[in-house]
Structure formats: C-alpha cells, structure tokens
C-alpha positions in Angstrom: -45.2 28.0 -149.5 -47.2 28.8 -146.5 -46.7 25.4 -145.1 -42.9 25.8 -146.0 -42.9 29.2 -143.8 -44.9 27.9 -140.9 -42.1 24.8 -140.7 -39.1 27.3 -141.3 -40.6 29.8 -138.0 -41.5 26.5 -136.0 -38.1 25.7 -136.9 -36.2 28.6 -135.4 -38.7 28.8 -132.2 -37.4 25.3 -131.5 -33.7 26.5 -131.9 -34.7 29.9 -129.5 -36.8 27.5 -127.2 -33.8 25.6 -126.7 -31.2 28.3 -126.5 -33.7 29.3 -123.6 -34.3 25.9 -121.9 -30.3 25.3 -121.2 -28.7 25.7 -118.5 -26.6 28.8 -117.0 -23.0 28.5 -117.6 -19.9 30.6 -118.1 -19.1 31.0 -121.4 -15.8 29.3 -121.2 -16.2 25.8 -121.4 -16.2 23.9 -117.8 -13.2 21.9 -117.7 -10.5 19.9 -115.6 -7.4 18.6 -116.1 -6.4 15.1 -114.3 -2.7 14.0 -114.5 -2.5 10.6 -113.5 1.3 9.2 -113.5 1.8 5.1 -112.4 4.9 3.9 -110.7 4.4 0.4 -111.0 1.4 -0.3 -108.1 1.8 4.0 -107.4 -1.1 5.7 -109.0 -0.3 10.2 -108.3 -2.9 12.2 -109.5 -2.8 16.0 -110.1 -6.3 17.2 -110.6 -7.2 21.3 -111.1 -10.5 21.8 -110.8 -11.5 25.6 -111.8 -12.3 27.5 -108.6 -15.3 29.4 -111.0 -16.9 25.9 -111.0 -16.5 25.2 -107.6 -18.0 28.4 -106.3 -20.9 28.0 -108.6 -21.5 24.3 -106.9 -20.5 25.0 -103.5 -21.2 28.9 -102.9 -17.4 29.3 -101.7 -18.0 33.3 -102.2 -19.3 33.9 -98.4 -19.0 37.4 -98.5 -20.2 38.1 -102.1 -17.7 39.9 -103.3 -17.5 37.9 -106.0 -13.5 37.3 -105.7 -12.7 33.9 -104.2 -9.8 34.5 -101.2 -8.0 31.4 -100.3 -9.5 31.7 -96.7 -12.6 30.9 -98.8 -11.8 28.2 -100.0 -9.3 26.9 -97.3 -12.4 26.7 -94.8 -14.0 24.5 -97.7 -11.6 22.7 -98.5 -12.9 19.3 -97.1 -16.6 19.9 -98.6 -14.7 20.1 -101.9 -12.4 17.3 -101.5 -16.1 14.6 -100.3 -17.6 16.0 -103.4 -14.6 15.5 -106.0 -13.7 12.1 -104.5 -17.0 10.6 -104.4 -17.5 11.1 -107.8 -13.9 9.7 -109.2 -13.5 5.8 -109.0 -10.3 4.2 -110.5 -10.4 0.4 -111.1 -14.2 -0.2 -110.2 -13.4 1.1 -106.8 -10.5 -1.1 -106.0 -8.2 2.3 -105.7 -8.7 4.2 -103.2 -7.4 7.8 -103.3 -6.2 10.0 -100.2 -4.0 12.8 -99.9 -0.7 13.0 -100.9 0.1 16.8 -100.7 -1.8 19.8 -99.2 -4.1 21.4 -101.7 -3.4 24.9 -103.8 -4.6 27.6 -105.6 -2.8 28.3 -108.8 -3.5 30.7 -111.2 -3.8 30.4 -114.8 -4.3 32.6 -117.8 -8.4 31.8 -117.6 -8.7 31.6 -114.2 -7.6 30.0 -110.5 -7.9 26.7 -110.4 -8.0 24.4 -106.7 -4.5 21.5 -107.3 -5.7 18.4 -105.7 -2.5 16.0 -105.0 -4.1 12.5 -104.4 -2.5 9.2 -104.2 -3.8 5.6 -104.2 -1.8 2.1 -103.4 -3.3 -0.7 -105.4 -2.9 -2.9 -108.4 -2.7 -1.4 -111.3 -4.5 -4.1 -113.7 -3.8 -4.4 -117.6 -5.6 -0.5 -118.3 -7.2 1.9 -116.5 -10.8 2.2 -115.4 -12.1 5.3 -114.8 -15.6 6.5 -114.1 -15.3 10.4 -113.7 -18.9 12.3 -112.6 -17.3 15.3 -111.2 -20.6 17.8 -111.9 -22.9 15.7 -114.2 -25.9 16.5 -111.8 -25.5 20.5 -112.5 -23.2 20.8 -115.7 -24.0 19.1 -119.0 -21.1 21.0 -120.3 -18.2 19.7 -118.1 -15.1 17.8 -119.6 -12.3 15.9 -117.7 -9.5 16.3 -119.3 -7.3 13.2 -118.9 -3.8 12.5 -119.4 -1.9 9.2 -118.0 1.9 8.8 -118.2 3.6 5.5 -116.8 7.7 5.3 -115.7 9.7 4.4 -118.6 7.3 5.4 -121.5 7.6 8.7 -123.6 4.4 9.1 -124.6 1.0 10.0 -122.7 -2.3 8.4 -123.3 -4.9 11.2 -123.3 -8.4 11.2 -123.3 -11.7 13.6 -123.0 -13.9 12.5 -120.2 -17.7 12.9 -120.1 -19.1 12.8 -116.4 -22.4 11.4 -117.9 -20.6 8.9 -120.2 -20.2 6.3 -117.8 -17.2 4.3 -116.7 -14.3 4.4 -119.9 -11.2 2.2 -120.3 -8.0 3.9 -121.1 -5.2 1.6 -122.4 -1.5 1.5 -119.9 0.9 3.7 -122.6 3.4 1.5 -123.9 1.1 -1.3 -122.5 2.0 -4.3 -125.1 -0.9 -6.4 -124.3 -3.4 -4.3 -124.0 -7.1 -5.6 -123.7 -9.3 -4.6 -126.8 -11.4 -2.6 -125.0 -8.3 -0.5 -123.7 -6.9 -0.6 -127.0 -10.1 1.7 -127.9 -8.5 4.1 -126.1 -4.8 4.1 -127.2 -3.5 7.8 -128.5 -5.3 8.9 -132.0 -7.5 5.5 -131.8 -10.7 6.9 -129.9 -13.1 9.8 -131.1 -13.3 11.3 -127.9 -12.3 15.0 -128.8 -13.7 14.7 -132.4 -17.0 14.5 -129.8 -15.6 17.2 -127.7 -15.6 19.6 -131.1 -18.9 18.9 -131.8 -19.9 19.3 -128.3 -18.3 22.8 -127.9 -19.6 24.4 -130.8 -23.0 23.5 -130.2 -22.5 24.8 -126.4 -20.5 27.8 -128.0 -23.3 30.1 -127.6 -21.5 33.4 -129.0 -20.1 31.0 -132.0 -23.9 29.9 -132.8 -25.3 33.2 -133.0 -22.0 34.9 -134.9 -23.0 32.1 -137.4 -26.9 33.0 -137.6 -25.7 36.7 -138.2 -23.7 35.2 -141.2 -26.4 33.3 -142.3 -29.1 35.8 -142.1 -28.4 38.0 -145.6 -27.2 34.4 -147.7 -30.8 34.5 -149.4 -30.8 37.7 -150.1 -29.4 39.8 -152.3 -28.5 43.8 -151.7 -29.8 45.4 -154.6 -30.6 49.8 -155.1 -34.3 48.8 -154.9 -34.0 46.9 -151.2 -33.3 43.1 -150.5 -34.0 40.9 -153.0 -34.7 37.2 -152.2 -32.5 34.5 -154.5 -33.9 32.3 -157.0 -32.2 29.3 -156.3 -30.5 27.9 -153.4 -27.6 27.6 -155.2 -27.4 31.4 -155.2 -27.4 30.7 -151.4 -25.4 28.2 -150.8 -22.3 28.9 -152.6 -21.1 31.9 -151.2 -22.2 31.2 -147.6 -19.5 28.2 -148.5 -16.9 30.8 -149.5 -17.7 33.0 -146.4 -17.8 29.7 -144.0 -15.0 28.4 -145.3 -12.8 31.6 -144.7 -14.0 31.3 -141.1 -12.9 27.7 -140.5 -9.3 28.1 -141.9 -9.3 31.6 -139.7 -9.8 29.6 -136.8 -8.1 26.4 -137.3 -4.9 28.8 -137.6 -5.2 30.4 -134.6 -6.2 27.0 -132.2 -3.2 25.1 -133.5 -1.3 28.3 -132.5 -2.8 28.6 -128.9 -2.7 24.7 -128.8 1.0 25.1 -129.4 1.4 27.7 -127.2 3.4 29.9 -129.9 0.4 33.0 -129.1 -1.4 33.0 -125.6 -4.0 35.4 -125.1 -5.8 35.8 -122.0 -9.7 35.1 -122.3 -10.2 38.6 -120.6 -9.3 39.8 -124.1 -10.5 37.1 -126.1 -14.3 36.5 -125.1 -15.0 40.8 -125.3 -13.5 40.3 -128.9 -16.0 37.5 -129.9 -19.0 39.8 -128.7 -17.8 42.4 -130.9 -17.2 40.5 -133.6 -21.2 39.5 -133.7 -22.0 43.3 -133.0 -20.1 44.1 -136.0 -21.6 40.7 -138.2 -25.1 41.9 -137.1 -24.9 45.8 -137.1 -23.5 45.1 -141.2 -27.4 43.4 -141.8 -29.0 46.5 -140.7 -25.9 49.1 -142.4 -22.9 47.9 -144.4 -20.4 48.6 -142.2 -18.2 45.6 -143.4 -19.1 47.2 -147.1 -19.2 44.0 -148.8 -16.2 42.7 -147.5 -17.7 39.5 -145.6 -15.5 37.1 -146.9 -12.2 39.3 -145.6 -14.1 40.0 -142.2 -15.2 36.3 -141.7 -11.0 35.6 -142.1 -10.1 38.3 -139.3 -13.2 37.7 -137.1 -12.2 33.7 -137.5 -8.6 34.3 -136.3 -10.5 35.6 -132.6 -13.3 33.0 -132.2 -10.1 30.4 -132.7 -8.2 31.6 -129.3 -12.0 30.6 -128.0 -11.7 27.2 -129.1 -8.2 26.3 -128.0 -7.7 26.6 -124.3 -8.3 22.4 -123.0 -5.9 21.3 -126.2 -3.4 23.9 -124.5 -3.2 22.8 -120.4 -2.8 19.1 -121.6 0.7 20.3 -122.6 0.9 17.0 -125.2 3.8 15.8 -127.1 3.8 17.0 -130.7 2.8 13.8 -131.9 -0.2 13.4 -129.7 -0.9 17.0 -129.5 -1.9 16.9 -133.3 -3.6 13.8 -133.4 -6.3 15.6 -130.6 -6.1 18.6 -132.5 -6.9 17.3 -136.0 -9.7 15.6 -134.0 -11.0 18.2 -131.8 -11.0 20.6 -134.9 -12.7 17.9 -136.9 -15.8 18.1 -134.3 -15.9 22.0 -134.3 -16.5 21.8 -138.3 -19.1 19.0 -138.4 -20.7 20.6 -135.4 -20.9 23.9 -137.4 -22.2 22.4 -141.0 -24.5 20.8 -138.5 -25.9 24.6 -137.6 -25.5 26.0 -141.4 -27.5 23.2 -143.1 -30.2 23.6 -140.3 -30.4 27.6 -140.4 -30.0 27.7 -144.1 -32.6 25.3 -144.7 -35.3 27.3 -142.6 -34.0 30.8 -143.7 -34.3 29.4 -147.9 -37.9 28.1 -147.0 -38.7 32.4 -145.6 -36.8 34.0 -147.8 -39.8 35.0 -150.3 -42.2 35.7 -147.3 -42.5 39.5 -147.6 -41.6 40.4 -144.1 -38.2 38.7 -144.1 -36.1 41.7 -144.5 -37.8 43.7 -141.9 -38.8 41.3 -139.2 -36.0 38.0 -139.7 -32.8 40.0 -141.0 -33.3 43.2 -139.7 -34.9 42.4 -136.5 -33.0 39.2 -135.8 -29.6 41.1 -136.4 -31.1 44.1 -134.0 -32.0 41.2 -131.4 -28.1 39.4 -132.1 -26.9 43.4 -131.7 -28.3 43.8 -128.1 -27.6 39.9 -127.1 -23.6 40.6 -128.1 -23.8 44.1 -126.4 -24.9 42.4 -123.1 -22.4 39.6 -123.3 -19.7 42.4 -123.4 -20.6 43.4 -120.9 -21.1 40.6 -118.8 -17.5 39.7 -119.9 -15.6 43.2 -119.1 -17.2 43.7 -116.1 -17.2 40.1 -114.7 -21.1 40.0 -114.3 -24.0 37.5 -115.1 -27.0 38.5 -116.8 -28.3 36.4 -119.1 -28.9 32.7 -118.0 -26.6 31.6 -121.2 -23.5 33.2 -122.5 
C-alpha cells in the first residue's frame, strides 16, 4: 500500500509539474480562420488573425494601456504582414501571396481580429498544399482554421491546421480525381478536429481542474462519522460515470448550439462562469453547498463549460452537412481527451484513498487550493489581467 501511495503522489506532482512547466496563454484557445476561395488559377485568401495573439508576439501595445488602437497596429502593420507570410506556403512555395486589399480590424464577439486580404496567381495543381507555421515557435496551442471553397461547388473542404504538423494536403472540393493523399483530407474523411477535441481539453486548463474537483470526493463516501474511503473501485467508478456522463451531454448541447449559432454568448460572460462553476465544485468538498445534488449541478455547470468549447466550430460558418461532421468529430476528441484525465486521476486518487490524510490534506486541501486557483482566474477574466502563467 505504501508503494501504491508513493506512485499515486508521484503521480499527481507529475500532472502539477506539468500544469507548471506549460506555457502562458490566454485561456481561450489561439486560433485563426483562413478562407481560401479558387477561381480557376485565382487563389483569394481571407485570413483573421486575433489581435490578442499578435500583441502578445509583436508587443503592438506601445503605450501599455493594454487596449490595442488601430494607430497601433497600423504602424505595424508590415512587421505583421513579413511574419504571417513567411510562415504560410501554398503549393511548396510555387504561390506566392501579396496584397489584394488593405488590411482591417474587425471585431468579433471574443475579440478584434487583424483581416488580411491576400491574393496569389499560380497554378492551382490537383489539391492544395499548405504548410501553415503561423506561431509554432511561441504557441503550442495555436490552430489554423482552414476552409477552401472553389467556383461552381457547394460545399467547402474544411480542415484544422497544426503549425507544428508539417506541410498537409487538402483535396480541390468537388475535385473528381483527387490524389489519395488529398483524398485524406476530403470533408468528414480526416481526424483532424477529433485531434483538435482532444487537444483542447487537455489545454483547457479550467476544464482539467473542474474535473479534479469532481473527482476528488468519488472514493469517498460522506458519512455522520467523517469521510469514509470505498471498498471497491466499483463503489468509485460508477457514479463518477453517472456524474461525468451528465457533464458530457450538458456540454455537447450547448456546443452544437453555439456551433449553430441558435445561442451566442460573449466569452466575457462565459469564461467568469467556468471559474465559478469550479469555486462552487470545490467549495461543496470542503461544505455541501451543492447538498448532494452533483449529478443535477454537473448538468447545469456542463451547459456553461460547452459555450467554452464551441467558438472555432462557430467562425467557420459550415454548411449543415459539414458543420456536423466536424462537430461529431471535434466533440468526439473533447470526450476521449476527458476519459483520458478521469482514468488517470481516478486511478491515483483509488490507490490514496485509505491513506489517513486524504480527507484533510488531498480533498480538503486540493479543493481549498482549486478554490483560490478559480478565484484568481475570475479575476483575471473580469478585469482583463494576467496573473498566473496558465489560465
């Protein structure tokens, strides 16, 4: 048993040495959105790159004031366009993109975002090679979100792009004789957002640690005398299920909704909401706030952390069709990545859960430490500051 304990503790210093060693990023997930449209030997490009990332690159905030003015930016404007450009290549470098229109600032419901209009003369080939970098060097997070439309043809190809993934072939939509490398990457064939779900949960910071504050109690029981620890794992497992379950369906509603566009709410609203839904999951290890009522609470805390899942599936503004394809699949990765984090938690917290200090030092003390974390990421997310290097 004590061998079992010292694995379970060296198990959870490696997941807190890790939460430690990543790098600084906003909470909401770094992406861009690249609309590429052919016109038979005509490649137009609209790429939004968020101004958040930019700054945090680039240092376009002279004044410190924290709020980017477009005199910022203007006077950056061709620092940002070398950067971008020399890490974009379409065709191996055969098409070369300029400027098409002058650049913009548009606003969006989680932030601005700099509209580079870029065009390139070339042949167009059989598919599409693209090797997108745009922040690999500083941004492990960072997705480009593709989506390709040729003249004549209904439906988009869309596809997730990794900066450190290397060069990716996306197949011509409607493209008949498609090479089978491009045919990889038709609509629904690739696994590129089922990667993307995986990737965000496991970068989802506040979503990790509302799941720890879940997990925390599931091998114990709340009896008059104090905290019991359970028998079997069984006694574990099962309702942790039940609870995790109620969470997943909570959320898949609400990111098909926000997906769909039927409900937007702005992240301003959402992201305070997550940190108060892990106040409220912790505070109810220490008192029973949520007076047994986990399973109800896990549904209504699941229908927030959803909204904070769904905002790249949302700006690709996808046909039905396709929109549900990379929603089945991006939703897909979310729940694999977050069995991934049950079965490793629950695994260490079974192997504690007779050491005698558990209840004081792992559950009450971990849920104090998950209290304080939350209440410093609201913060940080009402007042627009940064204060912990991960959030």
């Amino acid at each position: 048993m004590q061998r079992l304990e010292r694995a379970a503790l060296a198990a959870l210093l490696l997941v807190a040495l890790l939460f430690g060693a990543a790098p600084a990023h906003a909470h909401k997930a770094s992406d861009a959105y690249l609309q590429l449209h052919r016109s038979g030997d005509t490649l137009d490009l609209r790429w939004d790159i968020a101004l958040r990332d930019l700054d945090a690159l680039l240092d376009l905030d002279t004044n410190a004031d924290r709020k980017l003015s477009w005199g910022e930016v203007r006077t950056r404007l061709p620092d940002i366009r070398a950067y971008a450009l020399a890490r974009l290549s379409l065709q191996q470098g055969s098409c070369a993109l300029t400027e098409a229109q002058p650049s913009a600032v548009e606003d969006r419901i989680d932030g601005a975002y700099l509209v580079l209009r870029l065009q390139a003369q070339c042949s167009a080939g059989a598919a599409l090679n693209i090797d997108y970098r745009l922040f690999r060097e500083v941004d492990p997070t960072h997705r480009g979100l593709l989506r390709v439309e040729v003249d004549g043809n209904a439906q988009p190809t869309v596809r997730s792009l990794d900066p450190s993934g290397g060069p990716v072939t996306v197949a011509w939509p409607g493209a008949g004789g498609a090479t089978d490398a491009a045919a990889l990457s038709a609509p629904g064939s690739d696994t590129s957002f089922f990667r993307d779900g995986i990737h965000h949960i496991l970068i989802g910071y506040d979503h990790i640690l509302f799941l720890v504050c879940l997990l925390l109690p599931a091998v114990l029981r709340r009896k008059p005398e104090g905290w019991q620890p359970v028998v079997t794992w069984r006694e574990a497992v099962w309702p942790m299920l039940g609870i995790v379950t109620m969470f997943t369906i909570a959320h898949s509603i609400t990111l098909a909704l926000a997906g769909l566009k039927v409900v937007t709410i702005s992240p301003r609203i959402i992201e305070p909401g997550i940190a108060i839904t892990i106040m409220l999951a912790a505070i109810d290890n220490i008192y029973p706030v949520l007076r047994g009522r986990r399973k109800l609470f896990s549904f209504l805390f699941g229908l927030i952390h959803g909204f904070g899942f769904a905002g790249a599936l949302a700006e690709l503004d996808l046909p039905l069709r396709d929109f549900v394809v990379a929603l089945l699949q991006f939703n897909l990765g979310v729940e694999a990545g977050q069995l991934m984090v049950v079965a490793v938690v629950l695994v260490a917290l079974l192997a504690l859960r007779n050491w005698r200090r558990y209840p004081p030092l792992v559950l009450r003390g971990g849920s104090a430490v998950a209290v304080l974390v939350a209440a410093i990421w609201l913060g940080e997310r009402v007042f627009d500051v940064k204060v912990l290097p991960f959030s």
